[in-house]
Every structure is written in C-alpha cells, then in structure tokens.
C-alpha positions as CSV (number, residue, x, y, z in Angstrom):
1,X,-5.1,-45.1,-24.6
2,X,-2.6,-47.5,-22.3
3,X,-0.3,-46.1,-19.8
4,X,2.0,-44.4,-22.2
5,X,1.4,-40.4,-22.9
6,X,-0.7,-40.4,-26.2
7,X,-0.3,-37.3,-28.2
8,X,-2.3,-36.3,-31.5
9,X,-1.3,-34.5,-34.2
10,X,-2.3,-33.6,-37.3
11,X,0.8,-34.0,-40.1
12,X,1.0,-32.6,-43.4
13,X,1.8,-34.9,-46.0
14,X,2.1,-34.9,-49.7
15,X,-1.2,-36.7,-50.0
16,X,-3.1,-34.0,-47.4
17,X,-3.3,-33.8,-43.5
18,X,-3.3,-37.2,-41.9
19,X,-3.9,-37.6,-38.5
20,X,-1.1,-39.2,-36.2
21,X,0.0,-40.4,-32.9
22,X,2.8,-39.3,-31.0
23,X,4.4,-41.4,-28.5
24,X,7.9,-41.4,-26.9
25,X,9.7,-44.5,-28.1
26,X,13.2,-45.2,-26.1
27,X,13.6,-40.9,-25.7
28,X,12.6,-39.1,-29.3
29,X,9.1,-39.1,-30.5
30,X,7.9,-40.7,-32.9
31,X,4.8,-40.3,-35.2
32,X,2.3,-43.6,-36.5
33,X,-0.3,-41.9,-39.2
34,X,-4.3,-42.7,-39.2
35,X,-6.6,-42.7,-41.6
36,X,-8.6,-40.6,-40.3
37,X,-8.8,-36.9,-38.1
38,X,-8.0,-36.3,-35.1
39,X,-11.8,-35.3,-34.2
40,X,-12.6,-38.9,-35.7
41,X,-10.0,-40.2,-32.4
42,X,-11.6,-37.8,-30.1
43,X,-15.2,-38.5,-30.4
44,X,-14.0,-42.5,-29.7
45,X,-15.4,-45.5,-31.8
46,X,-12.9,-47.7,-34.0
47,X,-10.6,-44.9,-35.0
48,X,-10.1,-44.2,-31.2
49,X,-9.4,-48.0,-31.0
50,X,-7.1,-48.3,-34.4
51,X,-4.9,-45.0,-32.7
52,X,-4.9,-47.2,-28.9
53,X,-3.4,-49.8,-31.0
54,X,-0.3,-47.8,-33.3
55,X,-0.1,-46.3,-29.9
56,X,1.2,-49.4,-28.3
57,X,3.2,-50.7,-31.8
58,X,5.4,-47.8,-32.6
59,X,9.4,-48.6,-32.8
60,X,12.3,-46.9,-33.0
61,X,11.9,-47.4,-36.9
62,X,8.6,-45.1,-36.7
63,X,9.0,-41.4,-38.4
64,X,10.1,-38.5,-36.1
65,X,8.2,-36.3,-35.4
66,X,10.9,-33.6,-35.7
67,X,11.2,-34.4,-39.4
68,X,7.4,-33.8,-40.2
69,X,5.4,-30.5,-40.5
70,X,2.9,-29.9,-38.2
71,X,-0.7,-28.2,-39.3
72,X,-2.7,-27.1,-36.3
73,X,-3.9,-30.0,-34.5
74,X,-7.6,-29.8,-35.6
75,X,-9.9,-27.2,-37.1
76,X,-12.5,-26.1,-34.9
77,X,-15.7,-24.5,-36.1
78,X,-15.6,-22.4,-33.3
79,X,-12.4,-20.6,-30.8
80,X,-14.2,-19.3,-27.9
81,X,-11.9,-17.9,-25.7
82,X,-11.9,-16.1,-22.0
83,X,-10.9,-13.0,-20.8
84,X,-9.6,-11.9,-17.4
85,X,-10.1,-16.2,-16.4
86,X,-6.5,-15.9,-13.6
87,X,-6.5,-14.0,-10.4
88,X,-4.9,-11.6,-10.6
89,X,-5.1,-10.3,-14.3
90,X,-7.8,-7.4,-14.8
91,X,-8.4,-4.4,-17.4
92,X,-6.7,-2.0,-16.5
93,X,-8.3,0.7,-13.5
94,X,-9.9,-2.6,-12.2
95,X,-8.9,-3.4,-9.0
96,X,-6.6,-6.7,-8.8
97,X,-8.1,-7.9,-5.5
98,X,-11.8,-7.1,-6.0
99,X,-14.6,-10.0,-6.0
100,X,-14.1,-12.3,-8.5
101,X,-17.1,-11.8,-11.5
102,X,-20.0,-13.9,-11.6
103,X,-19.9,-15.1,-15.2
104,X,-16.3,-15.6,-17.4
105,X,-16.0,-12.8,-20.4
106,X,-16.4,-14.5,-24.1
107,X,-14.9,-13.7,-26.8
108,X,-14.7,-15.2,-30.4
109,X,-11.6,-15.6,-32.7
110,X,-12.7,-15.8,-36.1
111,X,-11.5,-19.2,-38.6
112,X,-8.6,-17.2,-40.2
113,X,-6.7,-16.6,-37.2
114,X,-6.0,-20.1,-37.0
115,X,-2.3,-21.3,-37.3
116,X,-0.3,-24.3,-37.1
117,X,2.6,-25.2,-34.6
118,X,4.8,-25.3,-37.7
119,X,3.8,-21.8,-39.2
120,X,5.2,-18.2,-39.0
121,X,2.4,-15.5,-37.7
122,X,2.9,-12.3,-40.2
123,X,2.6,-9.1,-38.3
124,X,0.1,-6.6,-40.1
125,X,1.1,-4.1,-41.9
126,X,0.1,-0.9,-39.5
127,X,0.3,-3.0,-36.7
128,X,1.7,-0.7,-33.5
129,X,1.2,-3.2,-30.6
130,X,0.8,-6.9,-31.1
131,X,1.5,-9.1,-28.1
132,X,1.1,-12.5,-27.2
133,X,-1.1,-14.4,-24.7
134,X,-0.5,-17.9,-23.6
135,X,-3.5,-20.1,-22.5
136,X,-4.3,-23.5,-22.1
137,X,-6.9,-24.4,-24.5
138,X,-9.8,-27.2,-24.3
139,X,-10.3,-29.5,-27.3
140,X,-13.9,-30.5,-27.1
141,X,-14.7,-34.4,-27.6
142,X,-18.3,-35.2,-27.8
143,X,-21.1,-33.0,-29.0
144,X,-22.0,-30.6,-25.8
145,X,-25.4,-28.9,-25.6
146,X,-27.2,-28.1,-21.8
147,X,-24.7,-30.2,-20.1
148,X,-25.2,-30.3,-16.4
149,X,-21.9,-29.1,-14.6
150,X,-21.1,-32.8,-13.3
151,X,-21.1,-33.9,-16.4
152,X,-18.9,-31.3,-18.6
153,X,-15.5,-32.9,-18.3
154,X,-17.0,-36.0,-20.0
155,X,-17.3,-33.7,-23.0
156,X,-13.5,-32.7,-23.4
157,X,-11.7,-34.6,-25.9
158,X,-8.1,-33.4,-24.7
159,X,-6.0,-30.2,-24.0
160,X,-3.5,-28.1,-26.0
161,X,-1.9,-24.5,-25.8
162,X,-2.7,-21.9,-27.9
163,X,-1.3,-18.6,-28.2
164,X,-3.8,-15.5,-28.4
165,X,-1.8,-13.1,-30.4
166,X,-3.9,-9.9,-29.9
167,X,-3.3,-6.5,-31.6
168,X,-3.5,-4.1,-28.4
169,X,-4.2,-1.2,-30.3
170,X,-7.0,-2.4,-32.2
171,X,-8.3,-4.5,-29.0
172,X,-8.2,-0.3,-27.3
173,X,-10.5,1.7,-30.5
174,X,-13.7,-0.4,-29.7
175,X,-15.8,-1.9,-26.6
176,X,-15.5,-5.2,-28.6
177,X,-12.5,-7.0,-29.1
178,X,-12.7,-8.8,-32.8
179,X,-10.5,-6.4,-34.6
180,X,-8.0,-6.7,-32.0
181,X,-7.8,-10.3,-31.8
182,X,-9.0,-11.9,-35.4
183,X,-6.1,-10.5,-37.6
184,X,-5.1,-13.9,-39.9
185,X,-3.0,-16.3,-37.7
186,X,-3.3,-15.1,-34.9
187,X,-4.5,-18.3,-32.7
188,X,-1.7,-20.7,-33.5
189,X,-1.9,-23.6,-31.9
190,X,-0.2,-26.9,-30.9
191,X,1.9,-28.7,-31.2
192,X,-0.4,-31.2,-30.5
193,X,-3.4,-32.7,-28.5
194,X,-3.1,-34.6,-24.9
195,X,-6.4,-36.6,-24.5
196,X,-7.7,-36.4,-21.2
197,X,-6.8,-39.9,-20.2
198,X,-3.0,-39.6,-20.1
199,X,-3.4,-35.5,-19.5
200,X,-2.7,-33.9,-15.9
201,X,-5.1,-32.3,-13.6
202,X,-5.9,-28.9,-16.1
203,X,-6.7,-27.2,-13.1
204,X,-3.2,-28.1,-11.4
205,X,-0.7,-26.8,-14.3
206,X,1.9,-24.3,-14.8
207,X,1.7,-21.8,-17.6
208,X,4.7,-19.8,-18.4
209,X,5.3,-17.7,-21.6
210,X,9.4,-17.1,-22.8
211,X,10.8,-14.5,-24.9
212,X,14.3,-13.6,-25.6
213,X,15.2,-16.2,-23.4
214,X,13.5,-14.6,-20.1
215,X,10.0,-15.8,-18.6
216,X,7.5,-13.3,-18.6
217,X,4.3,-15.2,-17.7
218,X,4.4,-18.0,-14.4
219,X,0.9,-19.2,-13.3
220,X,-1.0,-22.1,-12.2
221,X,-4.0,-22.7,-13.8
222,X,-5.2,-23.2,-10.2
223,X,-5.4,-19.5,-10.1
224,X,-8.2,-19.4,-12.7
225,X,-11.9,-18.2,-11.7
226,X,-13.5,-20.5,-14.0
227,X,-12.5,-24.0,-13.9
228,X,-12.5,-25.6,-17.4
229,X,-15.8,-27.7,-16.4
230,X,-17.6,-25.2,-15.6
231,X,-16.4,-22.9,-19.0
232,X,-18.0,-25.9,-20.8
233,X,-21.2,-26.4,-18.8
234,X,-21.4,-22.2,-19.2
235,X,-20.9,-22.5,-22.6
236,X,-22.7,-25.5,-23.9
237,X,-26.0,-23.5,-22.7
238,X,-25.8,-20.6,-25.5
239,X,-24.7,-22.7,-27.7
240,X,-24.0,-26.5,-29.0
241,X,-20.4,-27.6,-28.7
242,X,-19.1,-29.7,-31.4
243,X,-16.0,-31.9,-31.5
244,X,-12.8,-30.2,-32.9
245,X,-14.5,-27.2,-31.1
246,X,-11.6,-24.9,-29.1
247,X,-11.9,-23.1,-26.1
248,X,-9.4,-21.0,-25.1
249,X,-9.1,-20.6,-21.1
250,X,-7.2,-17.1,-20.7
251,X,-3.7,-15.7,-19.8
252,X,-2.2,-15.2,-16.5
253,X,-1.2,-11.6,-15.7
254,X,2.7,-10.7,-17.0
255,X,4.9,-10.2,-14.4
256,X,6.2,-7.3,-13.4
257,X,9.5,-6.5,-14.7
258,X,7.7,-8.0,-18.1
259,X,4.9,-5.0,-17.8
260,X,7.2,-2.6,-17.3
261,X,9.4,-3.6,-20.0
262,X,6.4,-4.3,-22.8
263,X,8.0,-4.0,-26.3
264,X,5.2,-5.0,-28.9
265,X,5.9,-7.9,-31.1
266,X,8.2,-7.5,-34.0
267,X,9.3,-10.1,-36.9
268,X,12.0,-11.7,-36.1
269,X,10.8,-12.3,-32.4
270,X,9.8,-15.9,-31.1
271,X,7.6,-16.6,-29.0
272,X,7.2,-19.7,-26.4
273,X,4.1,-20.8,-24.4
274,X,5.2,-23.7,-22.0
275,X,2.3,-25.7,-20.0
276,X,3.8,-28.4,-18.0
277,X,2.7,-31.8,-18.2
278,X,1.3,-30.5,-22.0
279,X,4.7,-29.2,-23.9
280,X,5.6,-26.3,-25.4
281,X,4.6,-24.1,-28.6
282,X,6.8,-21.8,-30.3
283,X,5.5,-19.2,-32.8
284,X,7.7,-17.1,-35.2
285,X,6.7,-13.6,-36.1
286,X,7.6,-12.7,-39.5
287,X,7.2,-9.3,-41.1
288,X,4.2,-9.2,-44.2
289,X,5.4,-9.9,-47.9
290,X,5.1,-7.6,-50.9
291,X,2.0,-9.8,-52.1
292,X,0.5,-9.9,-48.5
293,X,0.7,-5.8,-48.5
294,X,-1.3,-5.7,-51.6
C-alpha cells in the first residue's frame, strides 16, 4: 500500500461499522472510510486497490481519528491463541530452562470475548483473579488450509495486539482453560490492523504491557518458540483458516518485581499493551452494572 504506514480500522458510525484507513498526515492521524470491511482490504482485489488509493489522498482536512469510536478491527470466526509461545514463560513447577516443546499449546476464545479498542472490559461478578496478557496477534488474509511452511506468511493479512484477559481462578478449577479465558470481552483488540507490507519483522518486536504507570511485561517476540509462520502452517492443518480469522501468539513471562507484586484486576484499572513498530492498546476495567448482575 505505498511507502506510507497503512493502518486499518474499523469505525463506528451512525450508519454501522465502516471500514477505514489510517495514515499519518503532517503528525496526527487521520481516518478516509471504505465501503467495505476490512477483511474485504485484506483478502486484496479492488477494495485493497480503492484503500491504496484514500491511502495516498488523505489531507489534513480528513477526520481524526481521535474523534471516532473504534469497534474491534475485524470479527474473526475464530481466536486461536498460544500458550506458553516465549522462553521463558511456563506453568508453574515447569522448569524455565527445560527443552522447548515440540508442538505450541492451543486454545480457543469463544465470539463473546471479543472487544473493541474503544470499549470498557466489565469484570464478573465473583471474579477473584483476572489479569491481563499482552500478545501480538495475527490477522489472517487469505483462506489457509494444508499450507506448506514456506508458504504460510503469504496467508497473513496483517498484525494487531490483543489483550488476553484471563480469569486465573477459573483458568486453575479445570485442565481446560475456556472458563478461564471466554468471560464476555475478554479479547479486546486493536486499535487497529498493520498489513504486512508496511508492518516490521513480527519476529523482531518488543512487547511490553504498563499498568499504573510501571512496565510489567518487556520481551521480544524473538524469544517466542513458535514463529508466527509456522503457528499458521501448524494450524492451517486441523483446520481451514479464513480471512478476519485471529490468532493470538502468547505473552512473555512478567517480570519479576511484577510477579511478586500481582494484584488481580480491579475496575477502575487500565491496562496498556505496547508492540513497537504496531502501537499501543489500552483497555479500561469497569466494575458490572445492576442489569449485567441480573
């Protein structure tokens, strides 16, 4: 999309969600709406072409894009996401420096956990220990079924961060991890889509995670087991990737003075996930209403 960084987001208007291009026009960014998704720019073809071409036009007349709301950048049909992907970061009696595993560890959030970059996450009622995780998320492009290793890559649309809110204490009663991860919003995402033509190297970026001001996650996805090509040659043989599809990578380890000082997520707390060369996402936690409790 030209030599500018191309950002896609998806903009809630009185008229529905509208797809739009951000660019940064003379140092604030600015928004140009589509008529179609952002999937439609993804997967190529004329709407690919038509957002290359507001791309290059937008002035410093164009909406900013700090005076629109934000839904989450596309709605997958699936969120696959890894566990224990960064060196490093185990379960807990698992020794930190042992072989890495074989195979990455899959897990599924469910459609309601999905949020947008704009939208407070309401902490359950009951809930002892939610937490956050901050991860760098692929945003499949092109339909992905059996595709050979070499060839993966050419099936990512773009990248964009995603926070896996996880309720600890749920995640700890079972084996399996659904009721500790798919409580409603708890996969916001955002604030936008980098395609992979103006992204950086996703296997050469920093993750970091602030709250209340101090950093308590700082890792380089170079540090992950499983490279994002191979997650999507892995996954793409169980089951057929679609575009809009979201795959979660995994969070680094906390760091230690974060560990020791773990206070579970309260409302009123914000949350930030920073990926450099992608931006930043910044999630509210808000307590349930009366309604919400009945």
């Amino acid at each position: 999309m030209g030599d500018v960084l191309v950002r896609l987001v998806t903009v809630r208007t009185d008229a529905g969600p509208r797809a739009g291009v951000v660019v940064d026009v003379e140092g604030t960014d600015r928004v140009g709406l589509l008529d179609a998704t952002v999937v439609d720019v993804l997967a190529g073809g004329t709407a690919r072409d038509r957002a290359t071409e507001i791309a290059a036009s937008l002035t410093p007349t164009a909406p900013a894009l700090a005076g629109l709301e934000l839904a989450a950048p596309v709605t997958p049909g699936k969120i696959l996401c890894l566990g224990y992907n960064y060196r490093g970061h185990v379960p807990d009696g698992v020794d930190a420096t042992a072989d890495d595993p074989e195979f990455p560890d899959v897990f599924v959030k469910t459609p309601n956990t999905l949020s947008g970059p704009d939208d407070a996450v309401v902490i359950p009622a009951g809930s002892t220990d939610a937490d956050y995780e901050g991860e760098l998320a692929i945003v499949i492009g092109r339909r992905a079924h059996e595709v050979p290793l070499d060839e993966a890559l050419d099936h990512v649309g773009g990248y964009t961060i995603l926070n896996d809110v996880s309720d600890r204490a749920w995640q700890r009663r079972q084996s399996q991890w659904a009721l500790g991860k798919c409580s409603d919003g708890f996969a916001p995402i955002g604030p936008w889509i980098t395609t992979t033509d103006t992204a950086p190297d996703p296997q050469d970026v920093l993750v970091e995670v602030i709250r209340d001001g101090n950093v308590t996650v700082s890792q380089s996805t170079s540090t992950t087991i499983f490279p994002v090509a191979f997650v999507v040659h892995h996954l793409s043989q169980v089951m057929t990737l679609e575009p809009g599809d979201v795959i979660s990578t995994g969070t680094p380890q906390k760091l230690p003075d974060a560990q020791a000082a773990h206070r579970p997520l309260a409302a009123g707390d914000a949350v930030t996930v920073r990926i450099s060369g992608l931006g930043e996402l910044t999630t509210r936690f808000v307590a349930p209403t009366p309604q919400e409790n009945a």
